[in-house]
N, C-alpha and C positions, 0 to 999 in steps of 0.2 A: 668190347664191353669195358667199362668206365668200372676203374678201381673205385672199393666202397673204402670210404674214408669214415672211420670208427672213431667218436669221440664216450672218453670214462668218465660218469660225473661221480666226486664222492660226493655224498649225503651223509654230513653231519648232523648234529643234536643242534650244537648253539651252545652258545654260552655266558653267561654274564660277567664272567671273567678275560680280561682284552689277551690277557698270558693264554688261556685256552683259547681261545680264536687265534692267536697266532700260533700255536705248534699246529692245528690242522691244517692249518695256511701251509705248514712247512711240508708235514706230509704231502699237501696236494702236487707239491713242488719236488720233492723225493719221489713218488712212485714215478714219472715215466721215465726212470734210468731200470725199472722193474718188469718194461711194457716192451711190445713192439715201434720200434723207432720212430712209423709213420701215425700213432694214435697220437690223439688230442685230450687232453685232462682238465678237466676248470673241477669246482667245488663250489657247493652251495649249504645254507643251513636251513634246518625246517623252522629254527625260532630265536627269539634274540639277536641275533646276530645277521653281517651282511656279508658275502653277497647271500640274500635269499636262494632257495633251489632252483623258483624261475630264472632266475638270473645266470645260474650255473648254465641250465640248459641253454638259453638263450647265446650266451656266449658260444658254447659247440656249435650249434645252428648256425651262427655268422660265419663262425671259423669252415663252416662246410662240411659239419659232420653230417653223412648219411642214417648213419643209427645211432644211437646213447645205449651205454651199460652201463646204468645205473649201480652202484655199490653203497651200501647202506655201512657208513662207518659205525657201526654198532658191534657192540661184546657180544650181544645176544639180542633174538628178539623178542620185543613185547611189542607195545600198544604201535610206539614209534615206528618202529619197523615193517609192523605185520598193518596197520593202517591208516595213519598218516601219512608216509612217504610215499608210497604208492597211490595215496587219495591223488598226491597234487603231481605226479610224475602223469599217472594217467591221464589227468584233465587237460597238461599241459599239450603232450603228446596225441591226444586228440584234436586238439587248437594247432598248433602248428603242424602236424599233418610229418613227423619225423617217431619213426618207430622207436620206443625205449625197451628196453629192457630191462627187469630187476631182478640183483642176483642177492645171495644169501650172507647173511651177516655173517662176524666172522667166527663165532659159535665156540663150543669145545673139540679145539684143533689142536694135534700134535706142536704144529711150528708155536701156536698161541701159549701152550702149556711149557713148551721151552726157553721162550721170555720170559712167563713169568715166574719160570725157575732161577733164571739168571738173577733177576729182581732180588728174589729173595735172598740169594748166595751171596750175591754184592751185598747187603746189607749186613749180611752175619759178619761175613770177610772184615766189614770196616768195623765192624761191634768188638771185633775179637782183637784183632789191631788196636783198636779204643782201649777196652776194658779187659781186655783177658780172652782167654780163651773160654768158653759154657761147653757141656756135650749138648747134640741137637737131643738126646734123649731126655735135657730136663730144659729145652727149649719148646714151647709152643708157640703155632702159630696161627696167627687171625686175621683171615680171608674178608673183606669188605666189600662189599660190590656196590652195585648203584642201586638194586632195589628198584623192584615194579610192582605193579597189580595184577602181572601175569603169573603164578606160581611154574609154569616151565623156565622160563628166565632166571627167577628164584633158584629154581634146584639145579639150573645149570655152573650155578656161582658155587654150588657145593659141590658140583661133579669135582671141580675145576681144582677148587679143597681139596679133595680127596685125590687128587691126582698128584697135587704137590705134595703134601703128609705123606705118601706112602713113598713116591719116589724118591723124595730127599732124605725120608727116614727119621723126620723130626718126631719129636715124645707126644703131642697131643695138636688139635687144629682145631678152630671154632670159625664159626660163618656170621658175620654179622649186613647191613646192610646200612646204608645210608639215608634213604627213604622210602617211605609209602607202607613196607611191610614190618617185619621186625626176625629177629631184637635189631634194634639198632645201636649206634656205633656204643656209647656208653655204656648202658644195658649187659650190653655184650663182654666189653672189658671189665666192665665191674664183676659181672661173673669168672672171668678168667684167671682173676685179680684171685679169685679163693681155690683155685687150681694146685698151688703151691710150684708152680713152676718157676728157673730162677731166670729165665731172661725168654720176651711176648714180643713177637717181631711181629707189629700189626704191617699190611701189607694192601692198597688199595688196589685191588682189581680193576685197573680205568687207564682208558685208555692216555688221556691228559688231565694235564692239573687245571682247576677251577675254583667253583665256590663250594663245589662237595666232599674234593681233597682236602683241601682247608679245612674244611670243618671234622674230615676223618681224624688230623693232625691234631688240631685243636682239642677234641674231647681224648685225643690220646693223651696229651700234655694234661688233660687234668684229669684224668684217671690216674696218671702218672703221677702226679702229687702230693694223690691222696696214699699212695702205694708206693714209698720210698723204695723198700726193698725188695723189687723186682727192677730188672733193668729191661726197659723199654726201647726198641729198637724202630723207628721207621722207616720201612722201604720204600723205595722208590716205584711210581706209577708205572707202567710198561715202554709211556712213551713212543720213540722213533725206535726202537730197539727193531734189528734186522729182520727176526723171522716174522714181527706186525708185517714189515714194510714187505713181505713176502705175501704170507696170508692176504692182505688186501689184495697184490697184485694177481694172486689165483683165483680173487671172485670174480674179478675185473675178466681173466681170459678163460675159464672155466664157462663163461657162458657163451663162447663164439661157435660151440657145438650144440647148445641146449644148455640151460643151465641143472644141474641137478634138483632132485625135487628135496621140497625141504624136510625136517622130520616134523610133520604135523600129528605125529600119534599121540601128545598129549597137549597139544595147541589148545587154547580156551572156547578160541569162535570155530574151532571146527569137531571137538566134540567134547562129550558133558566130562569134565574134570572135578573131582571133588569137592566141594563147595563153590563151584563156577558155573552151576549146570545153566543159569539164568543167562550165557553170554554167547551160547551156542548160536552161532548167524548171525552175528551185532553185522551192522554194516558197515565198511570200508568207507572212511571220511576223513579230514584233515580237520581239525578246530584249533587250529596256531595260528593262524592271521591276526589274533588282537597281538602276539608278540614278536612277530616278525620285525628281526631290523630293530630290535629295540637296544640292545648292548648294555650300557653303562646305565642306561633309565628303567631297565626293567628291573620288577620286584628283588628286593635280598642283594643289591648289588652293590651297595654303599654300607658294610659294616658300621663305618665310623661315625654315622647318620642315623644311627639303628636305635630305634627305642627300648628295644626288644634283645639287645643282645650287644656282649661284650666285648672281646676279643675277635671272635670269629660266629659265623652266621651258623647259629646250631640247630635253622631250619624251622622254627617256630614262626617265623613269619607265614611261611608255607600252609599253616594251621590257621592263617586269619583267623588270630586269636588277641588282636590289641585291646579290644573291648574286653578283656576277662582277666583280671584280677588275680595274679599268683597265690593258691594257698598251700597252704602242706598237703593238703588232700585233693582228689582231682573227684571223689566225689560228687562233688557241685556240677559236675559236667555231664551228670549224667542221664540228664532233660534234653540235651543236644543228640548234636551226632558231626561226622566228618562227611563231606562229598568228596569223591574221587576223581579230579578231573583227565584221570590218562598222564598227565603229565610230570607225576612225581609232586603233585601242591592238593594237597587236601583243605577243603575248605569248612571251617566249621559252620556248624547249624545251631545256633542258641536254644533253649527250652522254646518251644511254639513252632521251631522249625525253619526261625529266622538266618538268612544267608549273609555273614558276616562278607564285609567285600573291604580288608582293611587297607587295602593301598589304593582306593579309587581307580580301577584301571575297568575299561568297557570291556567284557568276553568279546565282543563282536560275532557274536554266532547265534542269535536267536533263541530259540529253547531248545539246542542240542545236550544231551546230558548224557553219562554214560554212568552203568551200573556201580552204586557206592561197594569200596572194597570191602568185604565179607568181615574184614577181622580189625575194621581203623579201631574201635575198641580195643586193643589188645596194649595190655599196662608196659611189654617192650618195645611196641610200634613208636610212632609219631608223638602220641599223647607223651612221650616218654619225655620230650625235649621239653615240656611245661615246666618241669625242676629248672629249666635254666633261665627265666623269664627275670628280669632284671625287677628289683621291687623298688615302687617308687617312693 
């Protein structure tokens, strides 16, 4: 009997950032010192960015992999994970006639929780080195994630909070996100801001730097501005830090027995969740092909080019909102509304229900649409970024 020769695909997000497409390049290239000798490793992304997923797999298949395990480099999962990736794994895997497998992102994990303890420790460590010594009992700290339309994803970025605050023992901890839901990143430090704590070690939960770190950085620095006297610390993203490069490799070989099953007991498409009951059976499909492989040309990728935005991209493009007019009051906007396209870009709707589309780019997916997020109205969400809209 003919040894079965095992190829690992990661399954990344993508990035518009060249700096984040090459640290997962790097992982891809770190994990098999993590693996069994004889496996095969390529990496693909579902948007933005190349090689695409098929492409991933495709290379295993040549290399003469007999099965794919699939690994979804994801914190957690929402749209991306639980539909997308498996849309175009499956279809592929159909087509070329080679079994995949897909195992479980890498969630609220011990190893995961011990990175990004280090994260934070490093950054005190160099604060205190810097500035002085603070006790962590008049330090607070703020948890940032990437933000979904999944509310488990959500509240797995505050498990994760809560896992750091109590262990490390710090005075207070807040949850902010970076898109789609809220409060987001401002929002969030502005409230922290009246805390009275004397030193706010914001801390991005993500796995690499991109255009979302940047932007977590960015609204710290001017939070920070406005709030001389609190000393502001930023930590560092998770990164290659060892027990990731570990945690990957245990979803990778966790499945060569069965993969474990996931926690779906508060999943959105598999039962009715609190304000989500309308999502119960959405179907399993991929709608990223209009961005595939796009890198450098896709939306929000060019700061310096930005109409919209000044130092760093604070995500208002995402609100296909060129057409609308900065006022003090966001009032005026309340004839519209926001579409949720799964992907972290909300798009707005004008009074009449008109679909702004401000970077000219084709969806390429016909009348695919998924249910608008229950709460894009909410004054710490998205609409929050309109304060930052450059006036002309």
């Amino acid at each position: 009997m003919s040894h079965e020769r095992i190829g690992v695909l990661l399954c990344g997000h993508g990035s518009r950032d060249a700096g984040a497409v090459a640290e997962f390049a790097a992982l891809a290239e770190a994990l098999p010192r993590h693996l069994p000798e004889d496996w095969l490793v390529e990496h693909g992304y579902l948007e933005f960015a190349n090689p695409v997923l098929r492409d991933g797999l495709e290379a295993l298949k040549a290399k003469g992999a007999d099965r794919i395990l699939a690994v979804p480099g994801m914190l957690f999962a929402a749209m991306h994970a639980k539909n997308d990736i498996p849309s175009v794994l499956q279809a592929w895997s159909a087509k070329a006639g080679v079994p995949v497998a897909y195992g479980r992102e890498l969630g609220v994990d011990p190893k995961m929780i011990a990175a990004a303890g280090a994260r934070v420790r490093e950054a005190i460590a160099k604060a205190d080195a810097e500035n002085g010594p603070v006790p962590l009992h008049e330090t607070c700290l703020v948890v940032i994630g990437r933000g979904a339309s999944d509310p488990d994803a959500n509240a797995n970025v505050s498990k994760i909070a809560r896992m750091l605050w109590e262990g490390l023992g710090l005075g207070w901890c807040e949850v902010g996100y970076s898109g789609v839901t809220f409060p987001l990143v401002e929002p969030c430090l502005t409230h922290v801001a009246r805390l009275g704590y004397r030193r706010v070690v914001v801390f991005p939960y993500f796995l690499f730097s991109g255009v979302l770190v940047d932007r977590i950085y960015g609204f710290t620095d001017r939070v920070a501005a406005a709030q001389p006297g609190i000393e502001w610390v930023k930590a560092d993203y998770l990164g290659l830090h060892p027990e990731v490069l570990r945690t990957f490799a245990e979803r990778a070989t966790e499945q060569v027995d069965g993969v474990p099953p996931p926690n779906c007991q508060l999943c959105k498409y598999r039962t009715q969740v609190l304000g989500f009951e309308a999502e119960v059976g959405a179907p399993q499909e991929s709608h990223h092909h209009h961005v595939e492989g796009q890198g450098a040309s896709a939306p929000g990728s060019n700061v310096a080019d930005c109409k919209l935005c000044d130092d760093f991209c604070t995500g208002v493009c995402r609100l296909q909102v060129a057409a609308v007019e900065p006022l003090g009051s966001m009032a005026h906007m309340g004839a519209g509304g926001l579409h949720d396209h799964g992907d972290g870009q909300l798009h707005w709707h004008g009074p009449g229900g008109h679909h702004h589309h401000g970077h000219g780019h084709d969806h390429g997916h016909g009348h695919h649409h998924h249910p608008r997020y229950p709460h894009e109205d909410h004054p710490l969400g998205p609409l929050s970024a309109l304060a930052t809209l450059k006036t002309r």
